[in-house]
N, C-alpha and C positions, 0 to 999 in steps of 0.2 A: 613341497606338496607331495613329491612319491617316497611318502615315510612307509617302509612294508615294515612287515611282520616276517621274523626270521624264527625257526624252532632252533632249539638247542642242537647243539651234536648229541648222540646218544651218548657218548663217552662221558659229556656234564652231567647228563641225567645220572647217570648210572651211579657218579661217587658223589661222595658227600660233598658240600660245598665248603669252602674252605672258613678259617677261623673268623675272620674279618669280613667275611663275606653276609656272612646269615645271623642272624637275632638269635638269640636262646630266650629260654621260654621265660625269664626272668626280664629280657628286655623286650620283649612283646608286648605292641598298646592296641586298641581296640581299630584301630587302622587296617593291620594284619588281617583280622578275619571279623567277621560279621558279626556284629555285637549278638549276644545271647537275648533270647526273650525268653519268659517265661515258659518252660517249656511242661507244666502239670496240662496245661490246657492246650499248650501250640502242637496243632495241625498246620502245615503251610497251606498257601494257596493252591488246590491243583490245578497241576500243569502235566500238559505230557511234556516230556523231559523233548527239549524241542530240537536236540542234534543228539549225534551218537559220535559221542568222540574217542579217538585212539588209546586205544588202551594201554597201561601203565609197563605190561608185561612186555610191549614191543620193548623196550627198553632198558625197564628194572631188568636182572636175573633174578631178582629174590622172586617172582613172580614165576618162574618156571618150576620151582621147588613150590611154590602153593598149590600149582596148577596137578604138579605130581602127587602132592598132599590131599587132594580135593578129589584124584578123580575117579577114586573109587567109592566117593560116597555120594547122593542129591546133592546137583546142585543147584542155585536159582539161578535159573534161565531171565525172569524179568522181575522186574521190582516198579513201586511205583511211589515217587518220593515222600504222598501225603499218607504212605501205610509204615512208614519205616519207624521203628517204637524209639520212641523219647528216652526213655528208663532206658537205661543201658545195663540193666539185669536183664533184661527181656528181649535185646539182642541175639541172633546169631551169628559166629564169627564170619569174618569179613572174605574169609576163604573159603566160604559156603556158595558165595556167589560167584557166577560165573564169570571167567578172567575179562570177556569181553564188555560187565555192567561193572566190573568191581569198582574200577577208577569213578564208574558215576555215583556207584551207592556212596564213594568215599567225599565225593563233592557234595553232594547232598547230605550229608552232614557237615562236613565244614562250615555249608552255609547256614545250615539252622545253629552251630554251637555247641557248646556243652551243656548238657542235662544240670543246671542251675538251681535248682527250685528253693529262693530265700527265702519263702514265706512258710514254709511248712513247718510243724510241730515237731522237730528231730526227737526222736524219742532217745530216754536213757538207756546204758546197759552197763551193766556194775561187771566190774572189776577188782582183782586182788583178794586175798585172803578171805572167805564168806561170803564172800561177793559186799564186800563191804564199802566199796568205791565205785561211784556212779560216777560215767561221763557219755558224754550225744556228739555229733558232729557238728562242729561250730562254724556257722553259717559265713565268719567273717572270714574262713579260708579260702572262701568262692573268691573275696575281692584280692588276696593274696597271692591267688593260682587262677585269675580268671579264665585263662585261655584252654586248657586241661583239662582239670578238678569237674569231677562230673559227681555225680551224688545219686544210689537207686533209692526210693522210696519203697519199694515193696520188699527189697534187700534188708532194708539201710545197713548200706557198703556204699566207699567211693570207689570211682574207676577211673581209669586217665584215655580221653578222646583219641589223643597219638597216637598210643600204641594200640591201642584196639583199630584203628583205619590201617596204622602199620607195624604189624607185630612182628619184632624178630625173630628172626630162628635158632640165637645163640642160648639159648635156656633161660633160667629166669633171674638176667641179672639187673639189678634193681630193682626187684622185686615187681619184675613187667609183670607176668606172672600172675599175680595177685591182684593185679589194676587192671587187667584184664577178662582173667577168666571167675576168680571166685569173689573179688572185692575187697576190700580194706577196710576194718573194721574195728581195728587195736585204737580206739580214738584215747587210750591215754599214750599213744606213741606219735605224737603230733610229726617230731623229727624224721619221720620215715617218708613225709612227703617229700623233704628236700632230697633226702636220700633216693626216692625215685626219680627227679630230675635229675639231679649226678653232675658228671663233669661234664664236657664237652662233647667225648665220644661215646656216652653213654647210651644203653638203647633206647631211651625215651628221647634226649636230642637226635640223635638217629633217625627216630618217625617225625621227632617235630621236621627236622629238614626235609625227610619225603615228605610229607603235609605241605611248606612251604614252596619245594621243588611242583609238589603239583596245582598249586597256584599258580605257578610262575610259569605254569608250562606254553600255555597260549596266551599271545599278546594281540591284542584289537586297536588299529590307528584310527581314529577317527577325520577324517579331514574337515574342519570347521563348515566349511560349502555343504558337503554333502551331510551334516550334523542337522545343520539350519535346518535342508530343505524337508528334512523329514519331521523337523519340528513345526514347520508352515503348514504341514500335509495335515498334521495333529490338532496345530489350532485352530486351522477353519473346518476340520469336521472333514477331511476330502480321503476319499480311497488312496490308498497307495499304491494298490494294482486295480485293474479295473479288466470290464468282460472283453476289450479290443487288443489284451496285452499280446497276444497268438496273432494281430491282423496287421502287422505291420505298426504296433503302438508300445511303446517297450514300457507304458504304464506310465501314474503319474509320479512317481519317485524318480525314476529317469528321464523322462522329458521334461520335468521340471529341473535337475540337477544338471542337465545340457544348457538349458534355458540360464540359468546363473551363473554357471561358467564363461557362455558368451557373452553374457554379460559383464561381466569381468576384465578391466582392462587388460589388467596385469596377467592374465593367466596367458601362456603359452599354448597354441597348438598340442606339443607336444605334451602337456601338462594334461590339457583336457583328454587327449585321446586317451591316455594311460587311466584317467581316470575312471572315465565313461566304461572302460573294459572291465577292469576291478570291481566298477559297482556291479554292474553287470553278472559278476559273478554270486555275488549277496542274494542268498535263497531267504524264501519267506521261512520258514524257522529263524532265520537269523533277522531279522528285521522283526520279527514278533520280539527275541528276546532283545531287542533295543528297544523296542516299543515298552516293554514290559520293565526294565530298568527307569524308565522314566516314569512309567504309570505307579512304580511302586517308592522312587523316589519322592511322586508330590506327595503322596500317604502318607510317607514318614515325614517330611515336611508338616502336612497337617498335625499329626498325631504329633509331634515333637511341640507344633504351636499350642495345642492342647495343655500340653505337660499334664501339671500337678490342676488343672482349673476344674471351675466344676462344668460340666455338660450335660448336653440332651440328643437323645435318638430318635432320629424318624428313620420308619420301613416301610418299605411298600412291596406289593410282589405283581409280576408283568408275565406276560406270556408271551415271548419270542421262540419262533419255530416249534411253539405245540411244547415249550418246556417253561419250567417257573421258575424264575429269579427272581433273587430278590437285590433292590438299590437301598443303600444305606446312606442318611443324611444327619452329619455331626451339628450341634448348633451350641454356639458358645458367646461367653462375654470380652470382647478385648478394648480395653482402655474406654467401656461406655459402647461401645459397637458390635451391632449383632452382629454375629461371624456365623455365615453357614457353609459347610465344604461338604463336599459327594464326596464317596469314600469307595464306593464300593458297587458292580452290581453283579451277582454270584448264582451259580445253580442250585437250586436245593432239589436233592434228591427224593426226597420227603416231608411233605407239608404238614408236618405236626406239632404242636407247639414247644413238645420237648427239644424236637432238633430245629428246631427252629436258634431254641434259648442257648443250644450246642456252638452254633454257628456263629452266634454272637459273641459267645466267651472265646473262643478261640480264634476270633478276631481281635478281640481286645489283649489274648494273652500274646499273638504274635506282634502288634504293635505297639506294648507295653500298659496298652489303659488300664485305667481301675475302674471295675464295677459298682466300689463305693462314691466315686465320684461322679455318679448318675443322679442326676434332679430332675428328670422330663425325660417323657415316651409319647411318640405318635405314630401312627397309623392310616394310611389312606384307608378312605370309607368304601368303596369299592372295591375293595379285594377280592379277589375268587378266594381266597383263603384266610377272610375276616375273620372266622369264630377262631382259627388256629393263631393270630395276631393279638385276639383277646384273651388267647390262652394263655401267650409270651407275654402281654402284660403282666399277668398274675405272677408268674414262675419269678420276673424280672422284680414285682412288688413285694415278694418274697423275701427275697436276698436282698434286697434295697428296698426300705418301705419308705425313701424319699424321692423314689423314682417316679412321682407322681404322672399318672395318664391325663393329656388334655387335650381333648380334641379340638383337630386345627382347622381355624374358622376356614380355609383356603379351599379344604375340601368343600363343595359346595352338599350341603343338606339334603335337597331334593335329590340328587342323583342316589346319595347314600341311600335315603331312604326306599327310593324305586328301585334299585339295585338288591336291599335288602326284600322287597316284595316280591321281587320276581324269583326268588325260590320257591314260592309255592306254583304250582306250572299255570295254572289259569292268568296270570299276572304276568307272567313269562308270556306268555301268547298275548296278552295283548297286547306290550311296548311291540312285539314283534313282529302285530299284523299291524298298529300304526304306523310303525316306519318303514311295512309294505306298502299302505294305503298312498302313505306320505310321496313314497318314491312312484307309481304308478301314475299318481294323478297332477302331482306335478310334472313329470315328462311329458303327459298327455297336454296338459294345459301349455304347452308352446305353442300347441296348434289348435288352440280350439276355435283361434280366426276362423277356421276351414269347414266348424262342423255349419251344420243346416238348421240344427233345432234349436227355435230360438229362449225355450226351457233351459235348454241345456248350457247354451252362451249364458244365461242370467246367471246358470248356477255355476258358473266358474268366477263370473263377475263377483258374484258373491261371497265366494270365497278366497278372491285375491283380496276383497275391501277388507275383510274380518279378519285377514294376517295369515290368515292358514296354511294359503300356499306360502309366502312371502316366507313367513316367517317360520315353518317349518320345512319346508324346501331345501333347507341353509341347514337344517338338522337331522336329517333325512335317517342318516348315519350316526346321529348322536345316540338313536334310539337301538340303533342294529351293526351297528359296522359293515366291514364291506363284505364281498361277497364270497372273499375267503376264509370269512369270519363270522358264517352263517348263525354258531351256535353259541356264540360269546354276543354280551352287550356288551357298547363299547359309547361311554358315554360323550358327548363333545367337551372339551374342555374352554371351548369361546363360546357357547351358549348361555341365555343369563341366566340367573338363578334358578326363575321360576317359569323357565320353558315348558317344563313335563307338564305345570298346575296350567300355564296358558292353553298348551296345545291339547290335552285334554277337555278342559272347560268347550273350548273354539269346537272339535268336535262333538259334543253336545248340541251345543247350539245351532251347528251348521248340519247337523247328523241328513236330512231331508235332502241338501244338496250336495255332499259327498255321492247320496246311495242314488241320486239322479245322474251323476258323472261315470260312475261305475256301470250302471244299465248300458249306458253310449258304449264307455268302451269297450262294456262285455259281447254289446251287440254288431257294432261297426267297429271295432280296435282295426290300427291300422299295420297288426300282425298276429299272427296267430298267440306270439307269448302274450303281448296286452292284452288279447282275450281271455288266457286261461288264468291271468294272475287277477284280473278283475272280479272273474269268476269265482275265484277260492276265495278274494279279499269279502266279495260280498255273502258268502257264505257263512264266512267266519263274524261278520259285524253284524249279521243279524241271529245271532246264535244269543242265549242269554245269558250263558258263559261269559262274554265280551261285553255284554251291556252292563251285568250287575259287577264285572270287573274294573268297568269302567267309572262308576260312580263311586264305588268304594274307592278306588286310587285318589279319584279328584277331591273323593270329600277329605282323604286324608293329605294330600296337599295341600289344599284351601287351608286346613287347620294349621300345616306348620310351614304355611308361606309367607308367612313376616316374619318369621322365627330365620329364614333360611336367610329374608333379604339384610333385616339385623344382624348376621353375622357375618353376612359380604360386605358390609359400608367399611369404608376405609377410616373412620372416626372408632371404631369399634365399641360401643357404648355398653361396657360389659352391664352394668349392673343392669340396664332393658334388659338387655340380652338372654340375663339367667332370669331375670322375671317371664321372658318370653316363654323359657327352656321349661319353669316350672306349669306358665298357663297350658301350652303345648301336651304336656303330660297330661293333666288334669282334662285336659278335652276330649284327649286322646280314648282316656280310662272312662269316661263318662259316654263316650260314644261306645265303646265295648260293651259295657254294664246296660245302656238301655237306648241305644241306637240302630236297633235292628230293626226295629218297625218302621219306623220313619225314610228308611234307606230302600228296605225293602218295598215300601208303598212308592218308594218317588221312583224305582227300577220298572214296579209293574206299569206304574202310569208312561214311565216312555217306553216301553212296549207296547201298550194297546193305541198311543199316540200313532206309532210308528207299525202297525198291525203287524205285530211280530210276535210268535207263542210262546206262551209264558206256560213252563210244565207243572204237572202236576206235584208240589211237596210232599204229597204224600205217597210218592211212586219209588219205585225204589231207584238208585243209581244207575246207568248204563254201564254194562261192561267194562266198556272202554274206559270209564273214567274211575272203577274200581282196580282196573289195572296199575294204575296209577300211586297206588295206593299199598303203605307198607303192607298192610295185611287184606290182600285181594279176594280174598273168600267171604271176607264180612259181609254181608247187605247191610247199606245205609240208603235213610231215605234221603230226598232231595235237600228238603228242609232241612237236617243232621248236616249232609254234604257242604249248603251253601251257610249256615248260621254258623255251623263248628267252625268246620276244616277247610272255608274261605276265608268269612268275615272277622270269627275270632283267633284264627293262627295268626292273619295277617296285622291284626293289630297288636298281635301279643309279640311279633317278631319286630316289629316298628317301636313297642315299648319298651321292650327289649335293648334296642340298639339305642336309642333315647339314654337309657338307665347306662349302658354302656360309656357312654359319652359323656353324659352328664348326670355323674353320681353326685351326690351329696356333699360328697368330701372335695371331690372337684368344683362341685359350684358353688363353695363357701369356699376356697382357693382364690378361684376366681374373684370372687365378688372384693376379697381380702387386699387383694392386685390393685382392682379396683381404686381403692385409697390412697395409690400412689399416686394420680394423674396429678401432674400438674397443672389443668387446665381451668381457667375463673379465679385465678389464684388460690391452686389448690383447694378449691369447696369440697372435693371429694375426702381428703385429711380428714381420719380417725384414728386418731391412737393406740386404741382397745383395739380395732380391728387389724391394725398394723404388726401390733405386741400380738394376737392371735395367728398370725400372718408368719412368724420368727417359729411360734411355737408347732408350724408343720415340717421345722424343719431344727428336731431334737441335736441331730448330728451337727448342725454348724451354729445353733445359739445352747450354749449353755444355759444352766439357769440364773449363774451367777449376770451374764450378757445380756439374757434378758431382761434382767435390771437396770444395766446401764442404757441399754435400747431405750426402756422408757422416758430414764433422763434427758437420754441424744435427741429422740425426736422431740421433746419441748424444745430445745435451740433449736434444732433445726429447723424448724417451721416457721420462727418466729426469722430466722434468716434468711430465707428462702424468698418469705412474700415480702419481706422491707429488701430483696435487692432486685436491681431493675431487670439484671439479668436474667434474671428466672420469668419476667411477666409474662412473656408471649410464646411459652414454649409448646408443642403440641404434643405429646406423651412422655410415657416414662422412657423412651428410647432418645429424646433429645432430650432430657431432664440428666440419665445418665451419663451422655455426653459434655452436656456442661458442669457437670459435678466434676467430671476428671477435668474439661477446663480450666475450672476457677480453685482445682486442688481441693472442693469440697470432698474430695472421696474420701481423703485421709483423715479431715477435720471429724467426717461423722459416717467412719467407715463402716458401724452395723446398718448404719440407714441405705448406705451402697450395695453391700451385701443381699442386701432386700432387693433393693432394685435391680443387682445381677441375677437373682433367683426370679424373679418376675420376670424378667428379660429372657432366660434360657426355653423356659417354661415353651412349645412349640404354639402359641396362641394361630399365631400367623408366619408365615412361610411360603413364600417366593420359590426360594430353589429348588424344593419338593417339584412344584410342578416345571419347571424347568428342565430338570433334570427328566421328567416325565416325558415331555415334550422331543428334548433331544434324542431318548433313547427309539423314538418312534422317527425321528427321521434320519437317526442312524442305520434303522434297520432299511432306512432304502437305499440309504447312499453308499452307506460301504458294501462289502464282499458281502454275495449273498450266503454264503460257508459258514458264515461269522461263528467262529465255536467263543462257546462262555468266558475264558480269561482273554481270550482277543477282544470281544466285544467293551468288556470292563475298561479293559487299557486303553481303550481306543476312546473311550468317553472320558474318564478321568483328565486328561492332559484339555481335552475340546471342552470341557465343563470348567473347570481349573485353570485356565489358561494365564490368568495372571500367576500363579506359581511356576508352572512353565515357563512362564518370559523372564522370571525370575533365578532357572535353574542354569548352570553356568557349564558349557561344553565339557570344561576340565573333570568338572562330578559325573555326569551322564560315562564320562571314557573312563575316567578309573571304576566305577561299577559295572561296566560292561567287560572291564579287563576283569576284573574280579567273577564273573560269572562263567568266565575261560570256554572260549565261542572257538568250536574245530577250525585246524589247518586246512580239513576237508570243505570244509562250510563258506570258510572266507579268507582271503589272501588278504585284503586290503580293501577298506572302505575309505577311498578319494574323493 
């Protein structure tokens, strides 16, 4: 159990290691150092560099000859690893930095690899007599020199990783020199790479050894016990430190790691106390980066089960501590089984679609994905940053025009849509005073035993029988969030569909005994604040702002609330569906074109119902609400105000997001999907529709396949309904499974292919909101601190958990020994 960590003598460090001892760069496998990723696109994750460990110069002396080298010129004081340039023409030498960061700048490349980039267009450049001989640099030298062999594009020169982290000072033998400072570019002199390897004591083996030496320089013991417990802390989602750890509570990573130990037969007293001290000594930087070795080993896990397949992305973006991140959600096909994994949930710096589409590829370039292997994109419909998410659609349909967008039935519709209303502010104010009203007059109704007036009892009565309170009580906060989240909606995600369309209607109807409950407790509240928020609440509801806001919202719910509940049923009946999607539209445009009259007669009538004044249209706008307004100097009259720039922005914004969602090309997709059900024995089956179906996706049917497509699907049909297996299945998600089953996959493998693209496609999606779900109750349970890559890491493993239970002590410690964790930092984790 007390396995320590011992550092080298300096005198080891200092000389080479012996013949038998160390690899040469010929026997070097991807074990050594940390496989390369594409690095045109790769940015790492950032991180602040999370220890500050011993520098290379206590030890090297070649470092005191840099240090005399360097110190009459700028040096860099700090670096920060997600700035450090790819292109190794665009480097500055490594003795520009300061001796105290050098050994980190030099780890920090280690880890990202060598500048690799296989897929680029090497360009020619002639040679010999006329220039009459053309040659480029041939890409299959990467797999020949993988560990070294660096390549600039903006050069095109190669350079060698070693000697640039550790350049000699003996001149330029083997052509260091050249692989360093100005680049290599004789490509009809292939032989001169081996010749810059050399022999043994050459000075490219020379840095490979410092390279190696400074791998090896810090070792990390894990003890299995205390491995676990931090892996237990991970799966159920629990803090590791917590606010009592200063109060006599040494946190839950140590009083849990005490607790297992005594629980332990076999452990020794003295085993435990040594332990308990050791850990003890394990600072949170160092517990982040175990954290963070784990969190980015399930990623590579995912991304590696991914491979070569084809997938879909879901985004969303959240607002933790007043910043915007975004979660990313993989969704794939395996063996007939939808596979969805969280990946990710990251800072963006700025909400714009460009960097948005930034941050994507240089996720996919450091985990190896392809952007061609994109067939589906979605989007929660609530985003603070929607129009920027429909930007990244486009930018993404660009460069992959089969990255088809398809909105996931899971988001629920109505929120979208109120969500998308409440940018214009009068629509904003309403949800806002409703689920003021909501919250006031439900508290109040605890105690309306108590009041006197027996008006006022009926009219609470009447408002529990009509749901209002009941069931908007429970939503109070669907509408507004809480109260440190005055200015954001935050919509509930257990509320049913069509709560907004209920709870609106319910307050129409009951409008008479609301403004009776409000008088009470404007006049008797049983504190000063119920009175003054009763007060504002009924200020604000009898305003005609609020009324004709009111009636526009419900009428546009009423119109798309079978639309909403049709695409929450768990049967999901696409073809309704988009019939719904298209009546929906058509209602919508029909109410914009000549729906103003009608709306606006049935607002003035419950006004004068409810003797409340109704202004003049022909006046001009107040002030206040020209303020409002991009160009504040304009006079507009009322009429102009509430017909334009309420009734038809809001419907043009609702159309809008409609057409978004469900464009043309998508709801003939859909509908195409459709055809697959197995359900009635297959009644849905159309072949034309199917063969259309293959033809949105040019890049995986040829034409020639399309051909045979047609052929497959006549057997296949005719197999399908004559076996019994197939009769009772209930979508293409158990259709797909029992094809891999019964080995149908291979039999009528473009018919599978169909059914894996159908399948990818984000229809419907669970762990979106899951993942949604957790990240909200992350944010109470862990460290209230919580900075960006801690928070990612910290849900990835508690989201993920069966990959975790999966991931084996042995991997977690050789990657944590590879991330070479200070002597200062940590003795020994027991």
């Amino acid at each position: 159990m007390e396995r320590y960590f011992k550092r080298k003598p300096e005198s080891e460090l200092s000389t080479p290691p012996k013949k038998d001892s160390k690899k040469t760069c010929a026997e070097l496998n991807s074990d050594d150092l940390p496989a390369a990723a594409d690095p045109l696109l790769l940015v790492p994750k950032q991180r602040k560099e999370p220890v500050l460990l011993v520098p290379l110069s206590e030890y090297d002396p070649t470092d005191v000859a840099d240090h005399q080298t360097t110190s009459s010129r700028n040096t860099c004081l700090e670096f920060n690893p997600a700035d450090l340039p790819t292109d190794p023409a665009l480097r500055i030498p490594i003795s520009e930095y300061d001796p105290d960061i050098r050994d980190q700048v030099r780890r920090a490349y280690l880890k990202k690899g060598p500048c690799q980039p296989r897929n680029h267009n090497f360009p020619f450049k002639n040679f010999g007599k006329n220039y009459s001989n053309s040659r480029r640099f041939n890409p299959a030298w990467f797999s020949e020199y993988p560990n070294w062999l660096e390549y600039s594009i903006t050069k095109d020169a190669a350079f060698c990783l070693f000697c640039y982290l550790f350049k000699p000072n003996n001149g330029k033998q083997a052509g260091g020199d050249v692989f360093v400072d100005e680049g290599f570019s004789n490509w009809k002199k292939k032989e001169r790479l081996q010749k810059h390897v050399g022999g043994e004591n050459s000075a490219h083996n020379q840095a490979w050894n410092d390279c190696q030496a400074l791998l090896d320089e810090y070792q990390t013991i894990l003890d299995d016990v205390s491995l676990d417990t931090l892996r237990l802390l991970l799966r159920q989602g629990l803090p590791i430190h917590g606010q009592l750890e200063n109060e006599g509570n040494d946190g839950n990573f140590l009083e849990l790691l005490q607790f297992l130990y005594n629980s332990h037969e076999d452990a020794k007293p003295v085993g435990l106390e040594t332990a308990l001290e050791n850990s003890k000594s394990i600072t949170t930087d160092v517990q982040k980066d175990i954290v963070s070795v784990i969190s980015d080993e399930i990623v590579r896990t995912i991304t590696k089960d991914i491979g070569d397949r084809l997938f879909s992305i879901l985004l969303d973006d959240h607002n933790v501590h007043s910043e915007d991140k975004i979660s990313v959600v993989f969704r794939y096909v395996d063996k007939g089984n939808v596979v969805e994994r969280f990946v990710l949930i990251d800072h963006v710096a700025k909400i714009t679609a460009s960097f948005l589409k930034t941050s994507v590829d240089k996720f996919f370039s450091e985990y190896g994905l392809c952007i061609s292997r994109l067939r589906g994109q979605g989007y929660d419909g609530e985003s603070n940053c929607r129009g920027e998410l429909h930007g990244l659609k486009s930018l993404i349909l660009k460069e992959n025009e089969c990255a088809y967008y398809i909105h996931c039935f899971a988001n629920k519709l109505q929120s979208i849509l109120v969500s998308v209303g409440t940018e214009q502010f009068e629509v904003y104010n309403l949800f806002k005073s409703v689920a003021k009203l909501v919250d006031i007059v439900g508290a109040v109704a605890k105690r309306y035993a108590n009041l006197q007036e027996r008006d006022v009892v009926l009219a609470f009565e009447e408002l529990k029988n009509s749901g209002f309170l009941y069931e908007t009580k429970i939503k109070a906060f669907a509408f507004i969030g809480d109260s440190n989240l005055e200015t954001t909606l935050i919509w509930s995600s257990v509320a049913c569909e069509d709560s907004h369309y209920n709870t609106l209607s319910i307050l129409i109807t009951m409008f008479a005994s609301v403004v009776d409950v409000l008088d009470v407790i404007e006049r008797d509240g049983y504190s000063g604040d119920d009175k003054f928020n009763a007060s504002g609440v009924l200020d604000t509801i009898f305003s005609f702002p609020f009324v004709f806001s009111l009636h526009l919202m419900k009428t546009i719910l009423g119109i798309t609330s079978d639309l909403s509940k049709a695409l929450q049923r768990r049967d999901q009946d696409l073809v309704n569906a988009m019939k719904l999607v298209k009546l929906c539209k058509e209602q919508l445009q029909m109410m914009r074109d000549n729906g103003w009259d009608s709306l606006f007669k049935e607002v003035c009538s419950f006004c004068d119902n409810h003797q409340m004044e109704i202004p003049n249209m022909d006046d001009i706008v107040p002030r206040q609400v020209r303020c409002r307004r991009s160009d504040e100097t304009q006079e507009i009259t009322n009429m102009h105000y509430y017909h334009v720039e309420l009734f038809q922005a809001v419907l043009n914004m609702i159309l809008q997001e409609l057409n978004n969602r469900f464009s043309e090309t998508d709801t003939e997709l859909l509908l195409c999907i459709a055809c697959l059900s197995p359900s009635d024995s297959f009644s849905a089956f159309n072949k034309q529709q199917l063969i259309r179906l293959a033809q949105f996706y040019p890049v995986d049917f040829s034409a020639a396949e399309i051909m045979t497509l047609a052929d497959q699907l006549e057997s296949y049909i005719s197999d399908v309904r004559s076996d019994v297996r197939f009769s009772e299945l209930n979508g293409i998600a158990d259709l797909a499974q029992k094809m891999v089953e019964t080995e149908k996959d291979n039999v009528y493998n473009l018919v599978y292919l169909l059914l894996t693209l159908a399948l990818i496609l984000p229809v419907a999606t669970a762990k979106e909101q899951r993942v949604f779900s957790s990240i909200n109750r992350e944010k109470v349970r862990v460290e209230t601190d919580l900075e960006d890559e801690w928070m990612s890491d910290r849900l990835i493993p508690y989201i993920e958990s069966d990959i975790l239970n999966s991931l084996d002590n042995e991997t977690i410690v050789r990657r944590v020994e590879n991330l070479k964790l200070s002597k200062r930092d940590i003795v020994a984790l027991n």
